[in-house]
TORLO-100914 format. One record per residue (C-alpha): x, y, z; residue in one letter. Coordinates in steps of 0.2 Angstrom, whole numbers. Layout:
N
@X = X Y = Y Z = Z code = A
...
//
This chain:
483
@X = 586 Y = 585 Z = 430 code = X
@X = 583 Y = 569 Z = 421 code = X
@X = 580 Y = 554 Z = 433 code = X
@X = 588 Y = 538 Z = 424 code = X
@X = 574 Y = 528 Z = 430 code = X
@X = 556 Y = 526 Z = 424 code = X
@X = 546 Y = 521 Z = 441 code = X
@X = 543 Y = 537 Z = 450 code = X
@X = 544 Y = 543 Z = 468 code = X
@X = 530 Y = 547 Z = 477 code = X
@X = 535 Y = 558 Z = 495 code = X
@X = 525 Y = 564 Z = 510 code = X
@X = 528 Y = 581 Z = 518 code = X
@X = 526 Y = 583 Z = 536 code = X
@X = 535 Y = 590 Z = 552 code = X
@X = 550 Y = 583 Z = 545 code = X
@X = 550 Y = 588 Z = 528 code = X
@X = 539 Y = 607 Z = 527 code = X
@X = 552 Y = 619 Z = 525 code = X
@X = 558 Y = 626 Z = 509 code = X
@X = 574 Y = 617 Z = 510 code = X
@X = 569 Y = 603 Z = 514 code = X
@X = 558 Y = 600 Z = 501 code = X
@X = 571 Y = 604 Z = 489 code = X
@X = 582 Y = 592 Z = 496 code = X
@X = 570 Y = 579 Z = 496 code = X
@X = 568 Y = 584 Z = 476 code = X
@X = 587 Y = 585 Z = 472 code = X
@X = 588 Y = 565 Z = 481 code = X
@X = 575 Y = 560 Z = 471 code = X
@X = 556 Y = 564 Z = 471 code = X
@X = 544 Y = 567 Z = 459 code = X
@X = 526 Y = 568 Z = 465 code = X
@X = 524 Y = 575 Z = 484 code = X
@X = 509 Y = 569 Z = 495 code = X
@X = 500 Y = 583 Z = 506 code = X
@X = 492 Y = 571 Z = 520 code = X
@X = 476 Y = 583 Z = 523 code = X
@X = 474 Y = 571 Z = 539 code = X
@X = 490 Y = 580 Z = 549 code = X
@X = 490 Y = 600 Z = 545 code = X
@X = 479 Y = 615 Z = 543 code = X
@X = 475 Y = 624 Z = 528 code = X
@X = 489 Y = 636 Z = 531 code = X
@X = 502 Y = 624 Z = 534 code = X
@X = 497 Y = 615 Z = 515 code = X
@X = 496 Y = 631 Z = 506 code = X
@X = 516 Y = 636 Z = 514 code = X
@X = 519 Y = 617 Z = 508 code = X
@X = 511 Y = 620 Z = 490 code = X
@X = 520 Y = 634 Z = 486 code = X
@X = 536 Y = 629 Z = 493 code = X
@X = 535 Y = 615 Z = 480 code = X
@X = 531 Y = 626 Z = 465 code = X
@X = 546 Y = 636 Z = 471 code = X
@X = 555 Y = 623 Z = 470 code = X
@X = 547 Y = 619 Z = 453 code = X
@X = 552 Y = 634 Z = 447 code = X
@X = 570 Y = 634 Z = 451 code = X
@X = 574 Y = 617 Z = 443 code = X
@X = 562 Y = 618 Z = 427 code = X
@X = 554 Y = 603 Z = 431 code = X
@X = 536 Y = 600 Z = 432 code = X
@X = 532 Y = 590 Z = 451 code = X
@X = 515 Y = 581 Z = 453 code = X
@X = 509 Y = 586 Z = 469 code = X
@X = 494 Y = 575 Z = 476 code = X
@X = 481 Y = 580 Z = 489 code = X
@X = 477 Y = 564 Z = 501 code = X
@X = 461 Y = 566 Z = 508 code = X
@X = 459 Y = 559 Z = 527 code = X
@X = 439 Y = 550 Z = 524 code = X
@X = 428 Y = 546 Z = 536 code = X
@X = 438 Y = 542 Z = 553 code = X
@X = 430 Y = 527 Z = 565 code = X
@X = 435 Y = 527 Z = 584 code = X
@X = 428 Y = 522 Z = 599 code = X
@X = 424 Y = 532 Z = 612 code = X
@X = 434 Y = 541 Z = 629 code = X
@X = 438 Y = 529 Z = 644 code = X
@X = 433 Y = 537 Z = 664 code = X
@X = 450 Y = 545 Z = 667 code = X
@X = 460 Y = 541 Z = 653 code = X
@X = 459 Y = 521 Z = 660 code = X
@X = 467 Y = 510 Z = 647 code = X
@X = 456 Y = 491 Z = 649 code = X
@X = 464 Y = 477 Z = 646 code = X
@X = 454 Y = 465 Z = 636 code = X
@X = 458 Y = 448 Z = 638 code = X
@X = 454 Y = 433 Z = 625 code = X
@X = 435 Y = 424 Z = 631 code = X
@X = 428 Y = 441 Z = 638 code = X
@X = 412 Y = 451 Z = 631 code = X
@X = 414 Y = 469 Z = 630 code = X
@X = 401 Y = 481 Z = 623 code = X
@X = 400 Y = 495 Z = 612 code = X
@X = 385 Y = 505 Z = 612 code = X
@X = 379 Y = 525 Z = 608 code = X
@X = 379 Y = 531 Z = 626 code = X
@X = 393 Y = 544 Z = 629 code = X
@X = 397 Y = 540 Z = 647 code = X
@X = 416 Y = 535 Z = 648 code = X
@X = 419 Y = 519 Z = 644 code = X
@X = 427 Y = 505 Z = 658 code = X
@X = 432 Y = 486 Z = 655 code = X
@X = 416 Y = 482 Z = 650 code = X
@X = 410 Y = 494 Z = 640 code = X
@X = 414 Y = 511 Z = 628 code = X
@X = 404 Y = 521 Z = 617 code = X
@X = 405 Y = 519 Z = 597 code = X
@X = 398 Y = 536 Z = 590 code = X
@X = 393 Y = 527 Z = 573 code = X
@X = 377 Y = 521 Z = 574 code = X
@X = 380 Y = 516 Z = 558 code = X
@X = 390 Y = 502 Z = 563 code = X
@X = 379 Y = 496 Z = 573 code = X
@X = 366 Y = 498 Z = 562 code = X
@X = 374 Y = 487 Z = 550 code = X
@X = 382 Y = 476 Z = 557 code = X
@X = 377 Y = 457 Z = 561 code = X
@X = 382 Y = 441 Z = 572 code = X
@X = 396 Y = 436 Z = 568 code = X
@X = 403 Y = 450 Z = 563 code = X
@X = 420 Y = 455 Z = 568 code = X
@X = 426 Y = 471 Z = 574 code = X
@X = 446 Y = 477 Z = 574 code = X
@X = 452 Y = 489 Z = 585 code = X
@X = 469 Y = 498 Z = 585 code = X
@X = 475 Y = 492 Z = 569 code = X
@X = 469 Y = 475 Z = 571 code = X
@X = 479 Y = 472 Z = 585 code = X
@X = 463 Y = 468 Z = 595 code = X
@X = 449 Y = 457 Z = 590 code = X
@X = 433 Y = 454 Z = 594 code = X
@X = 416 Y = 446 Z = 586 code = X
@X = 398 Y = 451 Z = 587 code = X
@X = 387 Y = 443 Z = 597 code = X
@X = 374 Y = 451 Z = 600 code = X
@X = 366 Y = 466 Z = 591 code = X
@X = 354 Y = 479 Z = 597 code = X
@X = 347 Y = 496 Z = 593 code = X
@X = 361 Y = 503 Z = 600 code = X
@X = 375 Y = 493 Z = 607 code = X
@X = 385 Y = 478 Z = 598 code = X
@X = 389 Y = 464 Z = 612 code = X
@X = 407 Y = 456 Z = 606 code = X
@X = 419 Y = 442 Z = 612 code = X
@X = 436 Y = 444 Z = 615 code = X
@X = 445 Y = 433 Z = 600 code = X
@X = 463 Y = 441 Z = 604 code = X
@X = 464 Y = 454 Z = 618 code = X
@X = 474 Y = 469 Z = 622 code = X
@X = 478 Y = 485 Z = 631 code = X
@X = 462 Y = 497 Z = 622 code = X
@X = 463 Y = 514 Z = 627 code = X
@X = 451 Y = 529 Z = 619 code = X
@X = 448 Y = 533 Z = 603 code = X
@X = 458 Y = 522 Z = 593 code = X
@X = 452 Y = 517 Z = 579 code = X
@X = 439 Y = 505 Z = 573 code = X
@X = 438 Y = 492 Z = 558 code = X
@X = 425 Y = 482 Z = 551 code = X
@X = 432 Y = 473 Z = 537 code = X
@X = 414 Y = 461 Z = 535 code = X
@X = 402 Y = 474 Z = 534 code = X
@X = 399 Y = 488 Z = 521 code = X
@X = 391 Y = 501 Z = 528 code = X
@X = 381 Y = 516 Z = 522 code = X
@X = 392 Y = 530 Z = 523 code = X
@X = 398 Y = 541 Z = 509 code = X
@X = 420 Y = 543 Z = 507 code = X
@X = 418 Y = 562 Z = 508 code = X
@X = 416 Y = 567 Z = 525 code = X
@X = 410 Y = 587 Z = 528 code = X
@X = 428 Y = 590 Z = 529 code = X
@X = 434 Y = 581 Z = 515 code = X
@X = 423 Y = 591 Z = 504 code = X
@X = 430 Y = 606 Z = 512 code = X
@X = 447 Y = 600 Z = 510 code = X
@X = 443 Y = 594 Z = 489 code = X
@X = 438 Y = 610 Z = 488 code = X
@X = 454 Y = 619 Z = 495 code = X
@X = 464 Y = 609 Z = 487 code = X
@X = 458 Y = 609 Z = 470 code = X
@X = 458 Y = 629 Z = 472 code = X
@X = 477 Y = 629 Z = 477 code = X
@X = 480 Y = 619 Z = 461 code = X
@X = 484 Y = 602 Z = 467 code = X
@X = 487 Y = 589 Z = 453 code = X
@X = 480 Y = 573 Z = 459 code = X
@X = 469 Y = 570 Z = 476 code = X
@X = 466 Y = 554 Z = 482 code = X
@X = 451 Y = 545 Z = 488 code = X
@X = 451 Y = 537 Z = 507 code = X
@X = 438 Y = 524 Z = 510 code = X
@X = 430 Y = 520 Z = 495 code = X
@X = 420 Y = 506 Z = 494 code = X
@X = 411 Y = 508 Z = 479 code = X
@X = 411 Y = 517 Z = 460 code = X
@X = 397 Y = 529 Z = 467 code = X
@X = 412 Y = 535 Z = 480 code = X
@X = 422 Y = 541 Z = 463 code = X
@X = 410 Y = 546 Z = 455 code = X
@X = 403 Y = 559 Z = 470 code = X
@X = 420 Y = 566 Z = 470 code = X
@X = 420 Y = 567 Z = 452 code = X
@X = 407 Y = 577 Z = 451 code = X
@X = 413 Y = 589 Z = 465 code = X
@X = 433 Y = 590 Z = 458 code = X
@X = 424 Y = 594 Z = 440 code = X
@X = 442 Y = 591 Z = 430 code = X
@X = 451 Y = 605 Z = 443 code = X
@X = 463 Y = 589 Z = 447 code = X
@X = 464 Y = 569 Z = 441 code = X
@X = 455 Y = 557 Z = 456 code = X
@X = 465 Y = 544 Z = 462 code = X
@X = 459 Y = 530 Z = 473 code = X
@X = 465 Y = 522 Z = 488 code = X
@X = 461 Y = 503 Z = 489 code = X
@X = 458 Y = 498 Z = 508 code = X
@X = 445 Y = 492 Z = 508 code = X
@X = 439 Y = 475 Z = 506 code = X
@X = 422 Y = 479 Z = 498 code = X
@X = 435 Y = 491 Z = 485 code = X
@X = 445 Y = 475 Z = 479 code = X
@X = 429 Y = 467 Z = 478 code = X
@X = 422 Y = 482 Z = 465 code = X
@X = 440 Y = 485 Z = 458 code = X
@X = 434 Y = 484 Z = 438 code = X
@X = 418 Y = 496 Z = 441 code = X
@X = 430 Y = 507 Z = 453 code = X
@X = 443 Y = 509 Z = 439 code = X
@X = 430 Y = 514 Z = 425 code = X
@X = 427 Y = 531 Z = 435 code = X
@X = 444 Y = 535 Z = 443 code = X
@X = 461 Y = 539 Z = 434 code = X
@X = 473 Y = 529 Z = 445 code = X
@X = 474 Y = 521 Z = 462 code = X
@X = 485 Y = 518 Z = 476 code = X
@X = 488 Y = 500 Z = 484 code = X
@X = 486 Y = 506 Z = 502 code = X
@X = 491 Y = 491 Z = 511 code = X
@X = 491 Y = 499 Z = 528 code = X
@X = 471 Y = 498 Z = 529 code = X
@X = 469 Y = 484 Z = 518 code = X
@X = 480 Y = 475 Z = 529 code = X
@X = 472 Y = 476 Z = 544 code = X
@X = 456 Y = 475 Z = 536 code = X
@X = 460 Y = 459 Z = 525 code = X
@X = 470 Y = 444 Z = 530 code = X
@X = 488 Y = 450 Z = 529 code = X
@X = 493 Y = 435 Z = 516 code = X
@X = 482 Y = 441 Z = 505 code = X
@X = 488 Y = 455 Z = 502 code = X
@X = 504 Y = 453 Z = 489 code = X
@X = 492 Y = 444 Z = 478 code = X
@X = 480 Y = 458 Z = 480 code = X
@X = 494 Y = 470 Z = 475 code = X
@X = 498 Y = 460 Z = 460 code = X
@X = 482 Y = 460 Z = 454 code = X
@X = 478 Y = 479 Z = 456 code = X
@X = 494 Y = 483 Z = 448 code = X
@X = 491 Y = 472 Z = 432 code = X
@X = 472 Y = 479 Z = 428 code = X
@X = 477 Y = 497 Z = 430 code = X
@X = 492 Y = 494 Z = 419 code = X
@X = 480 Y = 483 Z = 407 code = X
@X = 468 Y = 501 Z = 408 code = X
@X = 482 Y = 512 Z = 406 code = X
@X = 478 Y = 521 Z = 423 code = X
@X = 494 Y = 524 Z = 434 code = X
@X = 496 Y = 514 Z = 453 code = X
@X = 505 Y = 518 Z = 468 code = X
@X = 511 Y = 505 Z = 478 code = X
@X = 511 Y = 512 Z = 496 code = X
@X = 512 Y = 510 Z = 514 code = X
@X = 528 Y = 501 Z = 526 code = X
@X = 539 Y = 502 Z = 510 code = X
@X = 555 Y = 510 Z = 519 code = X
@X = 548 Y = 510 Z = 537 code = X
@X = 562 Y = 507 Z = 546 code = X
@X = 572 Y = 522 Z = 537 code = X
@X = 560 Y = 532 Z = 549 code = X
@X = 573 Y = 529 Z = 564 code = X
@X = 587 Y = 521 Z = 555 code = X
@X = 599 Y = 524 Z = 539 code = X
@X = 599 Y = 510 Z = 531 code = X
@X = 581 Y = 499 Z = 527 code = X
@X = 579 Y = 481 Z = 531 code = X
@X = 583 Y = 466 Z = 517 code = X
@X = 566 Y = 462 Z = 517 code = X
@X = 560 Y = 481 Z = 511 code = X
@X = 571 Y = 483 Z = 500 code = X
@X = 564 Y = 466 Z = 491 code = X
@X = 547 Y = 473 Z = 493 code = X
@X = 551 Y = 490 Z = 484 code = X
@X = 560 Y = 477 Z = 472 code = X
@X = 546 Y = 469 Z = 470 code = X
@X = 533 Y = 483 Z = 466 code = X
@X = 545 Y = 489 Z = 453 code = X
@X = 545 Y = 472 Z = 445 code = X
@X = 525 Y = 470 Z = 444 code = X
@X = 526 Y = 488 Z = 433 code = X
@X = 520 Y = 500 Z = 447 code = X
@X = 520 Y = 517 Z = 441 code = X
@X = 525 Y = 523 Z = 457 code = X
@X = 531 Y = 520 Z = 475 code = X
@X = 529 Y = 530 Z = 490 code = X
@X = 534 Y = 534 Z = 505 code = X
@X = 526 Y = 540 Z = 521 code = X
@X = 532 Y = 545 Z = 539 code = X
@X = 550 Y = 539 Z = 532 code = X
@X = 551 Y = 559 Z = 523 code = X
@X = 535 Y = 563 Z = 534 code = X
@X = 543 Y = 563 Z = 551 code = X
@X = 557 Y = 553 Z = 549 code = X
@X = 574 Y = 556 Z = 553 code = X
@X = 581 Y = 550 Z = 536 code = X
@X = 569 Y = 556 Z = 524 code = X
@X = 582 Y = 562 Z = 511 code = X
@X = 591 Y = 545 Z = 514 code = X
@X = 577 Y = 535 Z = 510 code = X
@X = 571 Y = 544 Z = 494 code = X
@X = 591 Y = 542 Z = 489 code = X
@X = 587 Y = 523 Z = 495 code = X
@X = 571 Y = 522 Z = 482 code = X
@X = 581 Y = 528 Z = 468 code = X
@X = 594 Y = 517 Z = 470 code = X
@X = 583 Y = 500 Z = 470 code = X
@X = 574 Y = 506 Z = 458 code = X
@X = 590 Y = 510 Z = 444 code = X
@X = 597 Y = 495 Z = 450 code = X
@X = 580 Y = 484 Z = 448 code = X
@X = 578 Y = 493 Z = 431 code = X
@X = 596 Y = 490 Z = 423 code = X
@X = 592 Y = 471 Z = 427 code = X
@X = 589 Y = 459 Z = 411 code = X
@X = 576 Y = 449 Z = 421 code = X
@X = 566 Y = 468 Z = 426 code = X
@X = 568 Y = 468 Z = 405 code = X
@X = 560 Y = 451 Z = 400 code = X
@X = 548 Y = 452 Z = 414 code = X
@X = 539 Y = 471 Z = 409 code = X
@X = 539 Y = 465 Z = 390 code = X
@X = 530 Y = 449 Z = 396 code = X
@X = 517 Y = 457 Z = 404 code = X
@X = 511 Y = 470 Z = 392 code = X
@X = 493 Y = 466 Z = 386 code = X
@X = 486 Y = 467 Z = 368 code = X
@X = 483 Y = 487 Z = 363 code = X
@X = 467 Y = 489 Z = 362 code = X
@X = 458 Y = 493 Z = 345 code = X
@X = 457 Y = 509 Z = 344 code = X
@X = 470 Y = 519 Z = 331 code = X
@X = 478 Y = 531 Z = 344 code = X
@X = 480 Y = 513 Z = 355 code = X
@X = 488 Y = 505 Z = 338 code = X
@X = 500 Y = 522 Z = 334 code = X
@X = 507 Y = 520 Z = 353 code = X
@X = 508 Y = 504 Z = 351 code = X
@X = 519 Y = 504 Z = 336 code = X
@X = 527 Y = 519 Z = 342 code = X
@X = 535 Y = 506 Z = 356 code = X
@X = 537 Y = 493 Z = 344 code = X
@X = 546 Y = 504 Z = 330 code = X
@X = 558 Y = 512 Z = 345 code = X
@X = 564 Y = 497 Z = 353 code = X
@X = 568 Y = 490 Z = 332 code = X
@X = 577 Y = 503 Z = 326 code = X
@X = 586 Y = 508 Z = 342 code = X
@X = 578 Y = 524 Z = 343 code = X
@X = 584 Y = 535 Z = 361 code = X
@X = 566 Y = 541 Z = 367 code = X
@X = 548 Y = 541 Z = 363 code = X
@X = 542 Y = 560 Z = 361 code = X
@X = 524 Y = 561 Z = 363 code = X
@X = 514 Y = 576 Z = 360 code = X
@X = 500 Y = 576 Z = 371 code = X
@X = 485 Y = 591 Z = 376 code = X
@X = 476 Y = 582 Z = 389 code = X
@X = 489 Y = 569 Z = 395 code = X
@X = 477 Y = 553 Z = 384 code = X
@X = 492 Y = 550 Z = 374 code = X
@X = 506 Y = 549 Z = 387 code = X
@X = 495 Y = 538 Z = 397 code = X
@X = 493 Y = 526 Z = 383 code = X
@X = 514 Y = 527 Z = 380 code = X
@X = 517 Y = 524 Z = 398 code = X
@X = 503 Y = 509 Z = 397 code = X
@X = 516 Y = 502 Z = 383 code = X
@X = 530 Y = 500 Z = 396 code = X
@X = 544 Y = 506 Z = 382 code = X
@X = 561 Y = 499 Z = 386 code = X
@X = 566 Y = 519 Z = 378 code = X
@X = 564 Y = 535 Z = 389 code = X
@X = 546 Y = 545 Z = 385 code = X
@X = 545 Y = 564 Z = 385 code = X
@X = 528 Y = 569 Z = 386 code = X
@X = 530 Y = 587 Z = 378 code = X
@X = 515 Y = 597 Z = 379 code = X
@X = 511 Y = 615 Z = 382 code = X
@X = 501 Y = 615 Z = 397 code = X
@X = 510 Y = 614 Z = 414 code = X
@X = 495 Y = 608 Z = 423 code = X
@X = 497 Y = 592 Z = 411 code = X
@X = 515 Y = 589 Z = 412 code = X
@X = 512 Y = 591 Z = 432 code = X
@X = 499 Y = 578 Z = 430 code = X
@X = 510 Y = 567 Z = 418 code = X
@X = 523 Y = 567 Z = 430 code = X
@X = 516 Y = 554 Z = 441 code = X
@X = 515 Y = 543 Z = 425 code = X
@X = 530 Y = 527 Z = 423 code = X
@X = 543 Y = 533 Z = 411 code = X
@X = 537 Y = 550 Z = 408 code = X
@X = 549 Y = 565 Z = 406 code = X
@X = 539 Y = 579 Z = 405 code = X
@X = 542 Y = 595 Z = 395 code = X
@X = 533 Y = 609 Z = 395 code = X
@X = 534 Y = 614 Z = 377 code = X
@X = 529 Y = 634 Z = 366 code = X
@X = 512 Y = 628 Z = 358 code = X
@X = 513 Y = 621 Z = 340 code = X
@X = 499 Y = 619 Z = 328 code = X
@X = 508 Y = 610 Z = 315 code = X
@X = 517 Y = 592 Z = 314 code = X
@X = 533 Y = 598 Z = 306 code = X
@X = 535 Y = 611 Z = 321 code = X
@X = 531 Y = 595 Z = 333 code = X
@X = 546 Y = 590 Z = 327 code = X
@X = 558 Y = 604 Z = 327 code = X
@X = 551 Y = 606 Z = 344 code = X
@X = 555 Y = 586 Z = 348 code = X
@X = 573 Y = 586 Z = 342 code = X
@X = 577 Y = 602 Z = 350 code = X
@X = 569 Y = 594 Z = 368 code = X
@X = 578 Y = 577 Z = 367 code = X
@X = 596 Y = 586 Z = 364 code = X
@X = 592 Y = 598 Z = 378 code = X
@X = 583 Y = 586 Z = 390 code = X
@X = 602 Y = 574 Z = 388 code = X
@X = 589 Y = 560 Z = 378 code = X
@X = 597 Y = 563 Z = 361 code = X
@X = 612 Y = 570 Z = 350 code = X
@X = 616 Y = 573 Z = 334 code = X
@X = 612 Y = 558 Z = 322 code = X
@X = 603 Y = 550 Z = 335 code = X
@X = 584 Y = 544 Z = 331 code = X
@X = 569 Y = 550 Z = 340 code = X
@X = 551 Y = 542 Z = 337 code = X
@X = 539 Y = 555 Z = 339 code = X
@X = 518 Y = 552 Z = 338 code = X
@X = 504 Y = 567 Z = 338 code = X
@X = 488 Y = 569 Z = 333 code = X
@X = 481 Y = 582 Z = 319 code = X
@X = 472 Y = 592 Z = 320 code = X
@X = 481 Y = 598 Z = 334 code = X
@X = 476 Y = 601 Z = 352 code = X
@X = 463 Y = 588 Z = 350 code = X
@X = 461 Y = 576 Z = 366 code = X
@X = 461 Y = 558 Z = 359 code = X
@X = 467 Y = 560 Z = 341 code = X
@X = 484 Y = 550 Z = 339 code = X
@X = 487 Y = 546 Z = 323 code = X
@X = 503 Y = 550 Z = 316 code = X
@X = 520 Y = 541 Z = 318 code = X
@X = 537 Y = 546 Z = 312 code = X
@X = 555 Y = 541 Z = 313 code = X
@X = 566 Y = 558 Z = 314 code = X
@X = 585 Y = 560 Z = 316 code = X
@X = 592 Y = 574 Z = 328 code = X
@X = 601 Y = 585 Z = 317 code = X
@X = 587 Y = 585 Z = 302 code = X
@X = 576 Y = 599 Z = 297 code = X
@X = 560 Y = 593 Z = 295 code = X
@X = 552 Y = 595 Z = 275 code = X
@X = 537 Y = 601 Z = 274 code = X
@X = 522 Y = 589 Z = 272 code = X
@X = 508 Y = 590 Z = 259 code = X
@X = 495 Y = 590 Z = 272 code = X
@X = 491 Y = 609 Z = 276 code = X
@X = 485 Y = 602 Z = 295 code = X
@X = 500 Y = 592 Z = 297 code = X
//
């Protein structure tokens, strides 16, 4: 089941895509990491989904990443007197205050008073994805007075956005910590982090995940691009999440905001998803739009580890198409000599520690002496991370005993994960490399394989040893008694 690509595919599961064949064909077209949205769904309708993904696991040998999206902290105005639907025209005042009476066209309720709290003149509120505007005018104890900057048809409890003002509330609502919690329990591999504004946001959930799953964040908001380098010392990758950030942020601002995010996590070795709108229009249609298909391009160019899809394989009618779709942008982007030049232009300096210089030579001896792949033995996942950081142009197999680390792995740019009998001696690691790349379709006889490990083994952190093996040889002994 090798995919003859090394960005990786990251698919929502939904109405659309929940049964067990379903999922499997989503697989088979192309996927590697599935998303459990834990905003849509019960708890028994993502424990059928989890284990319909391990079956499917099972059957093709292949470890898949699953990733637990947490919903956050959800802001919406209020109900409207019998279902009425304003329309709010450009020039007008409207208010939003505490008082739960049905709203008309002057006024609805806003059940955060921590918005109110928080928020100043001049201040500007968004309504319904952005597509109504309006700026503070007058503040009070417990209503907001706003004008009208671009009106529209406003109906109850759509959601709110204040892209100017940070307020005081934490990004794990009560059920987001009861969704962590069910979800770390069901063995999810990643769970991602809505509405963070802040590194005390990661490092709360941190704390609650204790190392049951890796924590990714969700950049969308404005106050997270702002904190981006103290954001990404506590978390273990993040997620461009454009929808939000683009309603939240002026939208021209935005592809240099994704650059950006995609070059300091790669400069951090931490993986990024690129997300939101990528195959829209698959979600009723065939074919995608010129225009997506450059932008997946695109985030393949920049050296995004992954990119994802959302109601296209969520509620879509051509989910399976569009996975089939990402996979062929992506081979195609990939074989390209300009993808080439432009991935080995943008690598950054490894930094100075000596597992950092082993992967760095690791990537430097492969692409010299023509080696097919780069097998890495990794425990904790620290050494595949800093392979996949490297942006080889030769495949990497992450070969490691511990399925909850190749699962994790999976998600990682270029990483074919093995799930390999336990070793506790370099000569076996090798054995066990040249017997992997033949059966994986990397390697065959005569071909060489460049394979880096750390003794002693089973040690997080310890890379430090390098060698050149040819498939076909039997490994010598070595003098080292660890090794």
């Amino acid at each position: 089941m090798r995919r003859h690509r090394n960005v990786k595919v990251v698919a929502t599961l939904g109405p659309a895509s929940s049964k067990p064949d379903q999922i499997r064909r989503l697989f088979d077209a192309g996927v590697d990491v599935f998303r459990m949205n834990m905003s849509h769904g019960d708890h028994e309708d993502h424990t059928a989904r989890y284990n319909a993904i391990r079956q499917v696991e099972e059957e093709v040998g292949r470890p898949i990443a699953i990733l637990g999206d947490l919903q956050g902290p959800k802001l919406r105005v209020g109900v409207f007197a019998e279902g009425a639907k304003p329309d709010l025209e450009q020039g007008q005042t409207f208010r939003f205050d505490l008082d739960p009476t049905p709203g008309d066209a002057t006024r609805v309720q806003l059940p955060h008073p921590e918005i109110i709290k928080a928020a100043h003149v001049g201040a500007t509120l968004l309504v319904n994805d952005g597509k109504i505007r309006l700026k503070v005018k007058e503040v009070g104890a417990d209503f907001l007075t706003t004008v009208v900057e671009i009106g529209g048809q406003i109906s109850e409890r759509k959601g709110v956005n204040v892209p100017d003002i940070e307020l005081p509330l934490a990004a794990l609502s009560e059920k987001d910590k009861d969704d962590l919690e069910f979800v770390c329990k069901l063995g999810v591999d990643w769970i991602a982090l809505s509405f963070v504004q802040r590194p005390e946001d990661v490092i709360e959930a941190n704390d609650l995940v204790r190392g049951r799953a890796l924590v990714m964040v969700k950049v969308e908001k404005p106050a997270a691009v702002e904190r981006i380098g103290g954001i990404m010392e506590v978390c273990d990758g993040i997620m461009v999440a454009r929808g939000d950030l683009g309603v939240e942020l002026p939208i021209a601002e935005i592809p240099p905001i994704q650059k950006r995010l995609i070059s300091m996590s790669r400069d951090r070795g931490k993986p990024v998803i690129v997300a939101t709108q990528m195959l829209e229009s698959m979600i009723d249609n065939p074919m995608p739009t010129r225009a997506e298909v450059t932008d997946v391009a695109n985030a393949i160019y920049e050296g995004a580890d992954a990119v994802m899809l959302s109601a296209e394989s969520a509620v879509g009618s051509y989910g399976p198409e569009a996975v089939e779709m990402m996979d062929h942008i992506a081979r195609s982007m990939e074989q390209d000599e300009d993808y080439r030049s432009t991935i080995m232009n943008s690598r950054t300096k490894a930094r100075p520690t000596p597992s950092d210089a082993i992967t760095a030579a690791a990537r430097e001896v492969a692409e010299t002496l023509e080696v097919k792949a780069i097998c890495c033995f990794t425990h904790s996942g620290t050494t595949a991370r800093r392979m996949a950081r490297e942006r080889p142009l030769v495949p990497i197999m992450v070969l490691t005993p511990i399925m909850k680390t190749a699962r994790k792995m999976a998600l990682l740019w270029g990483a074919h994960c093995v799930v390999t009998k336990n070793v506790d001696m370099f000569r076996q690691a090798v054995v066990v490399a040249i017997e992997e790349s033949a059966v994986n379709g990397f390697a065959t006889t005569g071909d060489r394989l460049a394979i880096t490990a750390g003794v002693p083994f089973n040690v997080p952190g310890t890379t430090n040893i390098l060698r050149i093996a040819e498939v076909g040889e039997t490994p010598e002994p070595m003098t080292d008694p660890g090794a």
